[in-house]
ZANU-156298 format. One record per residue: residue in one letter; residue number from 1; x negated, y, z of N, C-alpha, C in turn. Coordinates in steps of 0.2 Angstrom, whole numbers, plus 5000, padded with zeros to 4 digits. Example, Ala and Ser with C-alpha at 12.3 -4.5 7.8 and 13.67 -1.06 7.14 Angstrom:
<rest = a | nr = 1 | n_c1 = 4934 | n_c2 = 4972 | n_c3 = 5039 | ca_c1 = 4938 | ca_c2 = 4978 | ca_c3 = 5039 | c_c1 = 4934 | c_c2 = 4984 | c_c3 = 5039>
<rest = s | nr = 2 | n_c1 = 4936 | n_c2 = 4989 | n_c3 = 5035 | ca_c1 = 4932 | ca_c2 = 4995 | ca_c3 = 5036 | c_c1 = 4936 | c_c2 = 5000 | c_c3 = 5039>
***
This chain:
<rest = x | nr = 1 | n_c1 = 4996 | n_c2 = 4994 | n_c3 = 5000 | ca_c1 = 5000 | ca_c2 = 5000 | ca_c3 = 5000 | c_c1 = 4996 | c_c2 = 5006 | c_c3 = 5000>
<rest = x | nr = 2 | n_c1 = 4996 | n_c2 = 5010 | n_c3 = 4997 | ca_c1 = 4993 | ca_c2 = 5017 | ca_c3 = 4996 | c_c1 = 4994 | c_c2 = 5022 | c_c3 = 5003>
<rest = x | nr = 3 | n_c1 = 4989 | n_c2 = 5025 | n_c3 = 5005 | ca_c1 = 4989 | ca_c2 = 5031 | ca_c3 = 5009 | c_c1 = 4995 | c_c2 = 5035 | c_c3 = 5010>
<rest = x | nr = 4 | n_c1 = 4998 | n_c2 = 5039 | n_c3 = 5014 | ca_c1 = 5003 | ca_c2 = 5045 | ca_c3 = 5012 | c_c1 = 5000 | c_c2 = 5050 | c_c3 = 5009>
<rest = x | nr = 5 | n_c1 = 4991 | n_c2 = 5052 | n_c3 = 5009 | ca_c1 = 4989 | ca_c2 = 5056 | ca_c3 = 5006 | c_c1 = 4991 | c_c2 = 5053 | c_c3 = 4997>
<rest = x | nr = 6 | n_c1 = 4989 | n_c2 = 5048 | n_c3 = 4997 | ca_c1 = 4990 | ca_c2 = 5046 | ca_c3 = 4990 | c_c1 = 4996 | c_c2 = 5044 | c_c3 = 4988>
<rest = x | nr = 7 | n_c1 = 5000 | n_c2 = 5047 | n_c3 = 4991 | ca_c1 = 5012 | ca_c2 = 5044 | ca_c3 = 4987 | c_c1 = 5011 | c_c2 = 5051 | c_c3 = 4987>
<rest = x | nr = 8 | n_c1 = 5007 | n_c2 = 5056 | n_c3 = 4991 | ca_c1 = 5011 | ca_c2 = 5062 | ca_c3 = 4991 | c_c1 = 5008 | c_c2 = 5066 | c_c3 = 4986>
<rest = x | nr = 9 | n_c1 = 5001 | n_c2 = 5064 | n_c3 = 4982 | ca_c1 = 4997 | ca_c2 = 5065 | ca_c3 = 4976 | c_c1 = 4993 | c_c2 = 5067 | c_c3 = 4978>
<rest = x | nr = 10 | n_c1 = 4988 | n_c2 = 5066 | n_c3 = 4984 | ca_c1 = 4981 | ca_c2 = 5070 | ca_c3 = 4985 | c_c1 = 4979 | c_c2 = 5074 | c_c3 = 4988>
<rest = x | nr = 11 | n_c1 = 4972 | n_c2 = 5076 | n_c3 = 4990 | ca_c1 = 4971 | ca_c2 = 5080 | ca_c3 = 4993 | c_c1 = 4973 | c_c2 = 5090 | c_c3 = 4990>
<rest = x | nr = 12 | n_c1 = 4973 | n_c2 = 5088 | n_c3 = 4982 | ca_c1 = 4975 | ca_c2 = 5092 | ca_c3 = 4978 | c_c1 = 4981 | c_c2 = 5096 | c_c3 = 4982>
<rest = x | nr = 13 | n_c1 = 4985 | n_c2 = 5092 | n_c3 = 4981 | ca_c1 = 4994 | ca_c2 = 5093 | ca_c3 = 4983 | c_c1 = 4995 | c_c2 = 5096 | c_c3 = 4989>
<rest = x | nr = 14 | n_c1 = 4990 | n_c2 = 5092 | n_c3 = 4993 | ca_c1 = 4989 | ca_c2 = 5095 | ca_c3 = 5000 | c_c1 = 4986 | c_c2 = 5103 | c_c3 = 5002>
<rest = x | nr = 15 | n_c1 = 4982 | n_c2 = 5103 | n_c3 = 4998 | ca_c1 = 4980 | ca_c2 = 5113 | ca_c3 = 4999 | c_c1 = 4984 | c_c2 = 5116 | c_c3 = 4993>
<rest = x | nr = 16 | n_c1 = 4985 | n_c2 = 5113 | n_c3 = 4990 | ca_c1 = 4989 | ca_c2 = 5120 | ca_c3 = 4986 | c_c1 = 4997 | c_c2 = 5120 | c_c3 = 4989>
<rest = x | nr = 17 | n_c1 = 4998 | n_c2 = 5116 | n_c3 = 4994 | ca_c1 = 5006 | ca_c2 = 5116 | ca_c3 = 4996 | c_c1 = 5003 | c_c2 = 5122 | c_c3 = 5004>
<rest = x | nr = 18 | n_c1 = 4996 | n_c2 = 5121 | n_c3 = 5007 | ca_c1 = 4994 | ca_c2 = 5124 | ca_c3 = 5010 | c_c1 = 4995 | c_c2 = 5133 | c_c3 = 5010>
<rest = x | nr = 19 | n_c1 = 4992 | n_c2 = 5132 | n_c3 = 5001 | ca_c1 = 4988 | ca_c2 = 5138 | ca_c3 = 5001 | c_c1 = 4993 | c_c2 = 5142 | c_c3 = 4997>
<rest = x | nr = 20 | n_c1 = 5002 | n_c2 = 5139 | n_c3 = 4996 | ca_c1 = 5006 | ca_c2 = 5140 | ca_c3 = 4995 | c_c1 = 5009 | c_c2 = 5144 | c_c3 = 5001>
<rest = x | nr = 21 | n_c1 = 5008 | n_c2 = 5139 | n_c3 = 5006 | ca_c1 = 5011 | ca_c2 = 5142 | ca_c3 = 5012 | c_c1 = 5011 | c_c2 = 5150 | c_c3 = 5015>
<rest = x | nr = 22 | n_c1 = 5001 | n_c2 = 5150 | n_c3 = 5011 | ca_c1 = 4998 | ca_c2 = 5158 | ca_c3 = 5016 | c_c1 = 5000 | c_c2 = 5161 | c_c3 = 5010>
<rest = x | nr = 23 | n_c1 = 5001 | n_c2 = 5160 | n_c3 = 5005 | ca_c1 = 5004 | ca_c2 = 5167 | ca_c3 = 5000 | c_c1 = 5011 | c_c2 = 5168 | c_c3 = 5002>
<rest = x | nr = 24 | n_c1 = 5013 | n_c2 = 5162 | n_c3 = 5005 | ca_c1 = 5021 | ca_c2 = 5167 | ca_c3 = 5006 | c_c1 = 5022 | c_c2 = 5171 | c_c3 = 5011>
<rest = x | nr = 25 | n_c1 = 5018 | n_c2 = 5169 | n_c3 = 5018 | ca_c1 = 5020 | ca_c2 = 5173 | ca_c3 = 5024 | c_c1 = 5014 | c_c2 = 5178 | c_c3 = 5023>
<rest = x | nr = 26 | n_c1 = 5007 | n_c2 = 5179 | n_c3 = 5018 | ca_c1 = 5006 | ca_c2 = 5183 | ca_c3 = 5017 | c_c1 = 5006 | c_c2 = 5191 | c_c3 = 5016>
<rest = x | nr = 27 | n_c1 = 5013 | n_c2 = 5188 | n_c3 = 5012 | ca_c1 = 5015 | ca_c2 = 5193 | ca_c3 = 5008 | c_c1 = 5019 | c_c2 = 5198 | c_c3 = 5015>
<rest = x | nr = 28 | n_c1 = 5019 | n_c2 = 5196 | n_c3 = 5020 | ca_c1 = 5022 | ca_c2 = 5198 | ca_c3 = 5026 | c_c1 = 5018 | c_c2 = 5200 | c_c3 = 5034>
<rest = x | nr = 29 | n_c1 = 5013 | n_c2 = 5200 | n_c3 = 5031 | ca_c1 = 5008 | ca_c2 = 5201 | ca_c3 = 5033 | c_c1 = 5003 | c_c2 = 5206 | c_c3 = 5032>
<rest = x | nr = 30 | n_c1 = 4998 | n_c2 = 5211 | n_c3 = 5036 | ca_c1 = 4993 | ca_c2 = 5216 | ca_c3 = 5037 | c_c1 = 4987 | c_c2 = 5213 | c_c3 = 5033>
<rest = x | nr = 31 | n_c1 = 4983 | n_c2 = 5218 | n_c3 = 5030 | ca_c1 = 4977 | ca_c2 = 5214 | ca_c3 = 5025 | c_c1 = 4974 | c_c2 = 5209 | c_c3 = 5032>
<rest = x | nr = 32 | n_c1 = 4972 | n_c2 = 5213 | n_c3 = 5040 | ca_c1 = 4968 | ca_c2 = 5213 | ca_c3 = 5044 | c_c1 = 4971 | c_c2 = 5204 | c_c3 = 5045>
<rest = x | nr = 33 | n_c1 = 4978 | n_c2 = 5204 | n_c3 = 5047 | ca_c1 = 4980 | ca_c2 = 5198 | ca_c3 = 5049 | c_c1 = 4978 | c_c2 = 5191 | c_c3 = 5042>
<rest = x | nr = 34 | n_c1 = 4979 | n_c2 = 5195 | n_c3 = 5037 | ca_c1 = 4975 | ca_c2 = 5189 | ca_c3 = 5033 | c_c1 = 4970 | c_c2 = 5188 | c_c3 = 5031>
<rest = x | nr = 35 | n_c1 = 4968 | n_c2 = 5190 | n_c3 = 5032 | ca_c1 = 4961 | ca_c2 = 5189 | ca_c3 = 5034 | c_c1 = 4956 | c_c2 = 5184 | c_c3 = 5039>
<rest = x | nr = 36 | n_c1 = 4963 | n_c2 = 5187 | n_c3 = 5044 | ca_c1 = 4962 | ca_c2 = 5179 | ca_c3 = 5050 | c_c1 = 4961 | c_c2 = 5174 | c_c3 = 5049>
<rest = x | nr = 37 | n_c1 = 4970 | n_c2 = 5173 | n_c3 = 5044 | ca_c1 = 4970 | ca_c2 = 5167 | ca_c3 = 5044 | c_c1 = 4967 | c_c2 = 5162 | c_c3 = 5037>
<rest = x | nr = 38 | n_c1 = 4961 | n_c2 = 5166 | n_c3 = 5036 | ca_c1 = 4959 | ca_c2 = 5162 | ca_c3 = 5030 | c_c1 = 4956 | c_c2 = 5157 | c_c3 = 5033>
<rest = x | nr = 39 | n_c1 = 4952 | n_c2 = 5156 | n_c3 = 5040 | ca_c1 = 4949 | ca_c2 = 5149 | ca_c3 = 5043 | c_c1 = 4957 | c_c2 = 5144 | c_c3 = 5046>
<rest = x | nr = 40 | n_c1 = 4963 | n_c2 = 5147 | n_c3 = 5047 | ca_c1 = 4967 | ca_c2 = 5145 | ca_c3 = 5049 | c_c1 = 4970 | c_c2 = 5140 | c_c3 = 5041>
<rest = x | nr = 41 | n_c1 = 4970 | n_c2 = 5142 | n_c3 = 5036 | ca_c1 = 4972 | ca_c2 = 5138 | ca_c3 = 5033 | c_c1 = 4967 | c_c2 = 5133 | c_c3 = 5032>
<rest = x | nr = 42 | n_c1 = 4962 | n_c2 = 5135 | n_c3 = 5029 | ca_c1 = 4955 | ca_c2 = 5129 | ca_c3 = 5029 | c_c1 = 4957 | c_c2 = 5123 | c_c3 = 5032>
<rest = x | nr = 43 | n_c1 = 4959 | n_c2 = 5123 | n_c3 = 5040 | ca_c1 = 4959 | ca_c2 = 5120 | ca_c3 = 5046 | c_c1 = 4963 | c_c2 = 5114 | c_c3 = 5044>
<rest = x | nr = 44 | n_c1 = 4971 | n_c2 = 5119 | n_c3 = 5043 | ca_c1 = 4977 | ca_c2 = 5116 | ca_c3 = 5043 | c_c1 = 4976 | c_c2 = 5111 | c_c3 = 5035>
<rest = x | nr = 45 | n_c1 = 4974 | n_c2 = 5114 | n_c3 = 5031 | ca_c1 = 4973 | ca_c2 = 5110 | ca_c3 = 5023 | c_c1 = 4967 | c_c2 = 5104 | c_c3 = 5026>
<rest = x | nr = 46 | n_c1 = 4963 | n_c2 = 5103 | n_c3 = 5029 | ca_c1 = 4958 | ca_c2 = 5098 | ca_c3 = 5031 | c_c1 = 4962 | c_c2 = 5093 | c_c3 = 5039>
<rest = x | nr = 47 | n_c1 = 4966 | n_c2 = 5096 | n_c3 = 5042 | ca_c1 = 4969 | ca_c2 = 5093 | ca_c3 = 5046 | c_c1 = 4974 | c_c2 = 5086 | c_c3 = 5043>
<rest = x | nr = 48 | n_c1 = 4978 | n_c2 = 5090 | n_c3 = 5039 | ca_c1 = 4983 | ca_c2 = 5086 | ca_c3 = 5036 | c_c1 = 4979 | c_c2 = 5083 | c_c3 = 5030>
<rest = x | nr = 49 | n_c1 = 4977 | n_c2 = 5084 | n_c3 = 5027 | ca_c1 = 4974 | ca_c2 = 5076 | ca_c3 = 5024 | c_c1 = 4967 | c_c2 = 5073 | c_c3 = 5026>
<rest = x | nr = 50 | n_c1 = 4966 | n_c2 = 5075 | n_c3 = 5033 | ca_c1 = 4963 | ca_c2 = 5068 | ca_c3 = 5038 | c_c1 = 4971 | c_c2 = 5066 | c_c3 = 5037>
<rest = x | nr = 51 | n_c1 = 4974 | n_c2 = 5067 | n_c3 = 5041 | ca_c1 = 4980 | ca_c2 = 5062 | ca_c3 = 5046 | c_c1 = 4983 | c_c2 = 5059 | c_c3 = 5041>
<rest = x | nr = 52 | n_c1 = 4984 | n_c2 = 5060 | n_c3 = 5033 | ca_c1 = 4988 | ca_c2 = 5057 | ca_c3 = 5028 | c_c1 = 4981 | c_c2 = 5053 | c_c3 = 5027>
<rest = x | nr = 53 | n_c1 = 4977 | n_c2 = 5054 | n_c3 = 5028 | ca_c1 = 4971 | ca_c2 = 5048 | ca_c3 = 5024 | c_c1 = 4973 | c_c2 = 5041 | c_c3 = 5028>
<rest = x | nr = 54 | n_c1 = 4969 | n_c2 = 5036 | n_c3 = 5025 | ca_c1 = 4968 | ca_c2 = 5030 | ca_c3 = 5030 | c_c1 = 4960 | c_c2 = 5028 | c_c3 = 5031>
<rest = x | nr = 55 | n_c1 = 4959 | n_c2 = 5030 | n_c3 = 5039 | ca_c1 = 4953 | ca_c2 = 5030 | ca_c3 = 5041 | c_c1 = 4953 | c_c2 = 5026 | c_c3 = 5047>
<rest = x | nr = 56 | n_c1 = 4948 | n_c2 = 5023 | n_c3 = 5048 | ca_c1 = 4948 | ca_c2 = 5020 | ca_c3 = 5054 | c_c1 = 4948 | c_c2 = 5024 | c_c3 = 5060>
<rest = x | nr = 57 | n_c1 = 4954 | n_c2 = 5020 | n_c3 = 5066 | ca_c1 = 4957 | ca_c2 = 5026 | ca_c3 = 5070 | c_c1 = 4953 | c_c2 = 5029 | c_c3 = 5075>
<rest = x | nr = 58 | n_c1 = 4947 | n_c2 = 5025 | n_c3 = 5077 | ca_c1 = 4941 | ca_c2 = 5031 | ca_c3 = 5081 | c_c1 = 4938 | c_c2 = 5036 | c_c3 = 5077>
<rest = x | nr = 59 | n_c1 = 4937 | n_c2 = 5035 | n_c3 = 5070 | ca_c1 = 4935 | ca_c2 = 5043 | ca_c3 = 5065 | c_c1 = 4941 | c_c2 = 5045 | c_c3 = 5065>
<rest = x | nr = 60 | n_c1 = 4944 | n_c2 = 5043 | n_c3 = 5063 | ca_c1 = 4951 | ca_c2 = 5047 | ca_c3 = 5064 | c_c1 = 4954 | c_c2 = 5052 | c_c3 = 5069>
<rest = x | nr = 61 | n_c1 = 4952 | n_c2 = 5047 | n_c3 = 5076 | ca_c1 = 4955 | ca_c2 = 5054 | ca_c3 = 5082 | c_c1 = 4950 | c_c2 = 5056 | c_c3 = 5082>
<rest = x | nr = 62 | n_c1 = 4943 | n_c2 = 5056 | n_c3 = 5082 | ca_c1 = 4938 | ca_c2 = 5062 | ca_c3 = 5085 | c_c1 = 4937 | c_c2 = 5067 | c_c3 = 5080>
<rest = x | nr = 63 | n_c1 = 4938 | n_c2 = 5066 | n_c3 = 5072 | ca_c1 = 4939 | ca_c2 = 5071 | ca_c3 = 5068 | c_c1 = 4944 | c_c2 = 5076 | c_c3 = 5069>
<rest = x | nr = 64 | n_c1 = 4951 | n_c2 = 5072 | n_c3 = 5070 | ca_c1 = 4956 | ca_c2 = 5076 | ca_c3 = 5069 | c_c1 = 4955 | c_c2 = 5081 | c_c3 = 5078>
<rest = x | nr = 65 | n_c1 = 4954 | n_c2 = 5077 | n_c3 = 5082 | ca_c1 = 4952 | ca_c2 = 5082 | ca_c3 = 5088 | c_c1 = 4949 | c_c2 = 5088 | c_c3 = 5087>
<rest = x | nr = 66 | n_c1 = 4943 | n_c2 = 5088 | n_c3 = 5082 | ca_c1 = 4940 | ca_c2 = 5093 | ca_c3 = 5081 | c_c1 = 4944 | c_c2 = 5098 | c_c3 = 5078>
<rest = x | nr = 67 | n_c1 = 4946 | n_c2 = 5098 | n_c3 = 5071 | ca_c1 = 4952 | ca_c2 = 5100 | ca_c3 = 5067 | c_c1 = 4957 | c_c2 = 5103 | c_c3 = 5072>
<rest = x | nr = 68 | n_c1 = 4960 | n_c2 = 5101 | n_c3 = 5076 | ca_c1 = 4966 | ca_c2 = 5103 | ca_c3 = 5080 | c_c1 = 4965 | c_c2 = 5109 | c_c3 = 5085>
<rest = x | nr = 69 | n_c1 = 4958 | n_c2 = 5109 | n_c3 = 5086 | ca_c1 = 4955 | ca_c2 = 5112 | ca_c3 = 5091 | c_c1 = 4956 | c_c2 = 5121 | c_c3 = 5089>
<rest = x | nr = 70 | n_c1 = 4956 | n_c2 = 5120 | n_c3 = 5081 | ca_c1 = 4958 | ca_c2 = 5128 | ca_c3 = 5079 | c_c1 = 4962 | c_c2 = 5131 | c_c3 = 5074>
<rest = x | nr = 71 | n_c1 = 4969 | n_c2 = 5127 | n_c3 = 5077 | ca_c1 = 4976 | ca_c2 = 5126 | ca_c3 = 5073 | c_c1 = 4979 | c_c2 = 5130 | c_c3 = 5077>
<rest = x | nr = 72 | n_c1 = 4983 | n_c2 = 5135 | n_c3 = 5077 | ca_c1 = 4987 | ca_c2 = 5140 | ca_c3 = 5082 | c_c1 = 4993 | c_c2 = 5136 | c_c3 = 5079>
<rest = x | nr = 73 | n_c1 = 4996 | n_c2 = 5130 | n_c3 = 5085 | ca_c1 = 5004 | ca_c2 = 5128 | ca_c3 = 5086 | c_c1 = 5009 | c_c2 = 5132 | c_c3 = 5083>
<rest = x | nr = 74 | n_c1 = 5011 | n_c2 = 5137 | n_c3 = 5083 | ca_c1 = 5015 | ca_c2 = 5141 | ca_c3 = 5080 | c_c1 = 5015 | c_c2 = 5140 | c_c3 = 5073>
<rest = x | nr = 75 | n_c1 = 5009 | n_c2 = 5140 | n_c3 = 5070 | ca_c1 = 5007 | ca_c2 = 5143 | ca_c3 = 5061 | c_c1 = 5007 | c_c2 = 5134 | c_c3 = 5059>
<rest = x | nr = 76 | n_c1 = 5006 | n_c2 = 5130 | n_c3 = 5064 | ca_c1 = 5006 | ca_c2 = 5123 | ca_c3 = 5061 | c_c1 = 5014 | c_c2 = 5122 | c_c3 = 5059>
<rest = x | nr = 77 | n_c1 = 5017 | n_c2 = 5125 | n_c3 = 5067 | ca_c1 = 5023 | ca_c2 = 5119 | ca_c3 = 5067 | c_c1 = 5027 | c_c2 = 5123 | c_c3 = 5059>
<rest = x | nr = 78 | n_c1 = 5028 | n_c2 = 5131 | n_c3 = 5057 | ca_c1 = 5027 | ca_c2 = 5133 | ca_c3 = 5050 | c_c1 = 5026 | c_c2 = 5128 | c_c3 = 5047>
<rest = x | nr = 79 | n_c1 = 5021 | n_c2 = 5128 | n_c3 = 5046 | ca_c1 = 5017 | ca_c2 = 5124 | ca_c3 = 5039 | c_c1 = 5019 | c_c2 = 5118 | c_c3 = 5039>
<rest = x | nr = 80 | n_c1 = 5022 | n_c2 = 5113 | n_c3 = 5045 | ca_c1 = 5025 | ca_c2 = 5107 | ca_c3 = 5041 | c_c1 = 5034 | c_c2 = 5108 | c_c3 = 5041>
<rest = x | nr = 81 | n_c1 = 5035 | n_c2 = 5113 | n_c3 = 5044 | ca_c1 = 5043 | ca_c2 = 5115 | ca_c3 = 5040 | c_c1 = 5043 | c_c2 = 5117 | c_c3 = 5033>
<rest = x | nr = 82 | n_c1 = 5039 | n_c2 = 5120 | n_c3 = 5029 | ca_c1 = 5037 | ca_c2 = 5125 | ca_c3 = 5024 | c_c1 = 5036 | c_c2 = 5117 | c_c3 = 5021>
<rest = x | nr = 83 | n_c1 = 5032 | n_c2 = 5114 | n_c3 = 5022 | ca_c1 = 5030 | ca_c2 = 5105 | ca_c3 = 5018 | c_c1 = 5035 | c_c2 = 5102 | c_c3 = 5017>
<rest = x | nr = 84 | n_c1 = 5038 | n_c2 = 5102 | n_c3 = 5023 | ca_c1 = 5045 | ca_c2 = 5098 | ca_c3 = 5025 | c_c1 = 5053 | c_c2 = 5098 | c_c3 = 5019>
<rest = x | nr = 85 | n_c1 = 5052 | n_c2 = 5106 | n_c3 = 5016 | ca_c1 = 5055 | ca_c2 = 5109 | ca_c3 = 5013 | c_c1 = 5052 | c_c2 = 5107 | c_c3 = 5005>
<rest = x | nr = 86 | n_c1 = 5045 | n_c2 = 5109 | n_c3 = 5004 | ca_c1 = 5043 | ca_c2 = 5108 | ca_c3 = 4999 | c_c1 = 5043 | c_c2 = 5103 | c_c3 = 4996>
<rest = x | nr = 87 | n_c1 = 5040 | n_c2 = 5096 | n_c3 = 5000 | ca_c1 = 5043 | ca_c2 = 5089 | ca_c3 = 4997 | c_c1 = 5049 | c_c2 = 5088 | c_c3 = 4996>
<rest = x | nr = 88 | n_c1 = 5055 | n_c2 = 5091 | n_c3 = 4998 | ca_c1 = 5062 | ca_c2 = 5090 | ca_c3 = 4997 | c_c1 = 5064 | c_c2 = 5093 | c_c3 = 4989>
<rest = x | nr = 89 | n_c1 = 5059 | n_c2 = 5101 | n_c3 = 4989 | ca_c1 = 5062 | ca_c2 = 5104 | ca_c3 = 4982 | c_c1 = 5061 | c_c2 = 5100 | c_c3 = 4977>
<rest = x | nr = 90 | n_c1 = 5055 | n_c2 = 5096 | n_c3 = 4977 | ca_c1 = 5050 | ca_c2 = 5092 | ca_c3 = 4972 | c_c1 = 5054 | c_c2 = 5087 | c_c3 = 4973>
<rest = x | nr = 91 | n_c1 = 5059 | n_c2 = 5084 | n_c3 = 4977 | ca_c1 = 5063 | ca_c2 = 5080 | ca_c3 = 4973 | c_c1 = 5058 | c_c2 = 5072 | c_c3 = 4977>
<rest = x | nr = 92 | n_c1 = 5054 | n_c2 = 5072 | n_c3 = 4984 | ca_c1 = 5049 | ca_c2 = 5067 | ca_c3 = 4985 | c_c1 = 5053 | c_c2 = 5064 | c_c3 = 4990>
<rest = x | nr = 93 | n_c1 = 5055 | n_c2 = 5056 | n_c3 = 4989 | ca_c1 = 5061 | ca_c2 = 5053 | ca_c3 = 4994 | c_c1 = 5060 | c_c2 = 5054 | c_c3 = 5002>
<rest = x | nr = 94 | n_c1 = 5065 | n_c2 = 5058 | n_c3 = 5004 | ca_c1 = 5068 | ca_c2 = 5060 | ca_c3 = 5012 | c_c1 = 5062 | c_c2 = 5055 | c_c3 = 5017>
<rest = x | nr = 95 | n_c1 = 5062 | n_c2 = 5049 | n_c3 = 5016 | ca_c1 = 5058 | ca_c2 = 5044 | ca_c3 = 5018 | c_c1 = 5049 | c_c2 = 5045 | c_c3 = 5020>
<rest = x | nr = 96 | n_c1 = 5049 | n_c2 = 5047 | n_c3 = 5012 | ca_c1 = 5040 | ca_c2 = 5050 | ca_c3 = 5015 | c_c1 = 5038 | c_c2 = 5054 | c_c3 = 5017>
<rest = x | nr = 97 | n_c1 = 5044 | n_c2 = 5060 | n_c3 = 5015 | ca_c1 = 5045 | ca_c2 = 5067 | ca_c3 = 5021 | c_c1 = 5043 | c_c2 = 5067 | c_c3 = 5028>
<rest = x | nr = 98 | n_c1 = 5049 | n_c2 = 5063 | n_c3 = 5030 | ca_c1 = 5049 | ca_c2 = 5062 | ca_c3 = 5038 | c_c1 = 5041 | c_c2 = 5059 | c_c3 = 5040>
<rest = x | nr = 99 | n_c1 = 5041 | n_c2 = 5054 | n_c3 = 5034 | ca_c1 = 5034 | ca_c2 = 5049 | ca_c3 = 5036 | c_c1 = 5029 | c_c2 = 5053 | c_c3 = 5038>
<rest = x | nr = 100 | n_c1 = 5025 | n_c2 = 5058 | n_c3 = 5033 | ca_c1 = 5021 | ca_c2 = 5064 | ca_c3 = 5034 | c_c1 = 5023 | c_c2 = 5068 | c_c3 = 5039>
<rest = x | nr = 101 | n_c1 = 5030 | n_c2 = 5070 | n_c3 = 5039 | ca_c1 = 5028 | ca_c2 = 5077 | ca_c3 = 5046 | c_c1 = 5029 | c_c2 = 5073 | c_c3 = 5052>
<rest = x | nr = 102 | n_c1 = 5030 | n_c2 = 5067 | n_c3 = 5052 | ca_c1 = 5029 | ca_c2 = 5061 | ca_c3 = 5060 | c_c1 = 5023 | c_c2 = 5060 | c_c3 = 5061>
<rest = x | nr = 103 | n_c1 = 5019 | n_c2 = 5060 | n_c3 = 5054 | ca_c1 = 5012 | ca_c2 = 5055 | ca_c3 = 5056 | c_c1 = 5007 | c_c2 = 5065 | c_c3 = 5057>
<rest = x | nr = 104 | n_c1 = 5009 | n_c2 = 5068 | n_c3 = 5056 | ca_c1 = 5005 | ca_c2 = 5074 | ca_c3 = 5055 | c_c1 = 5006 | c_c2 = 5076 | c_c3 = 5063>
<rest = x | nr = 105 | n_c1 = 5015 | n_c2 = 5077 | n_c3 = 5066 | ca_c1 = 5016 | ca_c2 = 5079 | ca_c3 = 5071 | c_c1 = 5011 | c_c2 = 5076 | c_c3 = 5076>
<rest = x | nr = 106 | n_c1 = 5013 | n_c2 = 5068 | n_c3 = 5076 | ca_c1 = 5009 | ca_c2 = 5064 | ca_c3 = 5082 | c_c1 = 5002 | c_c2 = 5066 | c_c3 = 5081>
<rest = x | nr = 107 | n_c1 = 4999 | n_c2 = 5066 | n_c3 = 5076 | ca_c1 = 4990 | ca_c2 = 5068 | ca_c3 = 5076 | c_c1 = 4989 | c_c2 = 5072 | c_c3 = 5078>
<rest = x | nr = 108 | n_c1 = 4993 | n_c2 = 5079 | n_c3 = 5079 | ca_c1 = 4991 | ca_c2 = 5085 | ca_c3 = 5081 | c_c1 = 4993 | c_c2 = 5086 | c_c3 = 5090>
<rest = x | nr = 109 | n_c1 = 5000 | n_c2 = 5081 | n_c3 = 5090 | ca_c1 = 5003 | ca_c2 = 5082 | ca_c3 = 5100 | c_c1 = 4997 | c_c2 = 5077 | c_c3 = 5101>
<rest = x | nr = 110 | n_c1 = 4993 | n_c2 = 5072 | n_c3 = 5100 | ca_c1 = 4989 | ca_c2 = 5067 | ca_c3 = 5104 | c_c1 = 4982 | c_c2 = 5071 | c_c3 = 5105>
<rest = x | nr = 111 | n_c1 = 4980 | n_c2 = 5077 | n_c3 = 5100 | ca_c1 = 4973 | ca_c2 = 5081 | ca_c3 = 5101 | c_c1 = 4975 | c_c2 = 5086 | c_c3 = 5108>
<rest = x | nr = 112 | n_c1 = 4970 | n_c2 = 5085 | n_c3 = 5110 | ca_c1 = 4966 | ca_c2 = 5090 | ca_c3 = 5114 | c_c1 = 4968 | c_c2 = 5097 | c_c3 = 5111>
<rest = x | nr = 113 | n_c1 = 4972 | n_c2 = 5101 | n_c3 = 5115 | ca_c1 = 4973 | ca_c2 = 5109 | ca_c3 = 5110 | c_c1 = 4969 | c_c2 = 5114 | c_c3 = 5115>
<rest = x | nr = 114 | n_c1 = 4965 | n_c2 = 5111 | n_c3 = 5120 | ca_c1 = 4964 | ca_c2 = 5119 | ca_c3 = 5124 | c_c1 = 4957 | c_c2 = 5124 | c_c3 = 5120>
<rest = x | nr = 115 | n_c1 = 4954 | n_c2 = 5123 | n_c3 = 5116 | ca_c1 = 4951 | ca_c2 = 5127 | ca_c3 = 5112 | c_c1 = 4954 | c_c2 = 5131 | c_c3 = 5105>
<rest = x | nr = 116 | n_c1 = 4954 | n_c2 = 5138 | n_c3 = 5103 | ca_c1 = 4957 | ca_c2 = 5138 | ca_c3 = 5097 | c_c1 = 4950 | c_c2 = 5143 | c_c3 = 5094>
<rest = x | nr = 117 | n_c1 = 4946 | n_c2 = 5140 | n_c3 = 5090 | ca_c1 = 4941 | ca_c2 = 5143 | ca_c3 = 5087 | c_c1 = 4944 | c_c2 = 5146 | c_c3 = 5080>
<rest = x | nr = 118 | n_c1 = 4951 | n_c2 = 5144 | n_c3 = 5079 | ca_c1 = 4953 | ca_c2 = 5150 | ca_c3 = 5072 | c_c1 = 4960 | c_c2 = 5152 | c_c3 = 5075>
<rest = x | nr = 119 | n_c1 = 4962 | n_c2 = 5157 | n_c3 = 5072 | ca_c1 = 4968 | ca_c2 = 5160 | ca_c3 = 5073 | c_c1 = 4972 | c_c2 = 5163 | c_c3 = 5070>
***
């Protein structure tokens, strides 16, 4: 069986749904504020396809640990509503949807959040 990275088409698909994200609420947003969030998106684009990859599960948590450590909870839980929706416009079965923001949700509530080195 293929990855959820790979049903859902790739690393590819994965930042450009990301990097979809920051143009939209950019557009709502201060140059100053986007500017922040240029390391915030990197984070969240490399977070989410660790956790859609299939890696063995001690690389797997200690990578994503690190990665989690500078996701600001608020712009995530965004970003997988914003996904949540975007899979659906594209027409990609309800089933993998859920599958994706279940396996993304759980990776990110089992990390360690008390560091945020992006914001």
């Amino acid at each position: 069986m293929n990855s959820l990275l790979e049903q859902v088409g790739g690393a590819k698909f994965v930042c450009h749904t990301v990097n979809e994200f920051y143009e939209t609420i950019g557009r709502h947003l201060s140059s100053y504020e986007t500017c922040d969030h240029r390391k915030q998106q990197s984070r969240q684009a490399q977070f989410l396809n660790h956790a859609f990859s299939e890696q063995p599960e001690p690389d797997r948590s200690s990578r994503a640990s690190f990665l989690a450590r500078g996701l600001n909870p608020a712009l995530f839980d965004a970003l997988l509503e914003y996904l949540e929706a975007r899979l659906e416009e594209l027409g990609f079965p309800w089933q993998l949807s859920t599958s994706l923001i279940q396996t993304a949700s759980s990776l990110y509530g089992g990390c360690e959040q008390d560091l945020s080195i992006a914001c």
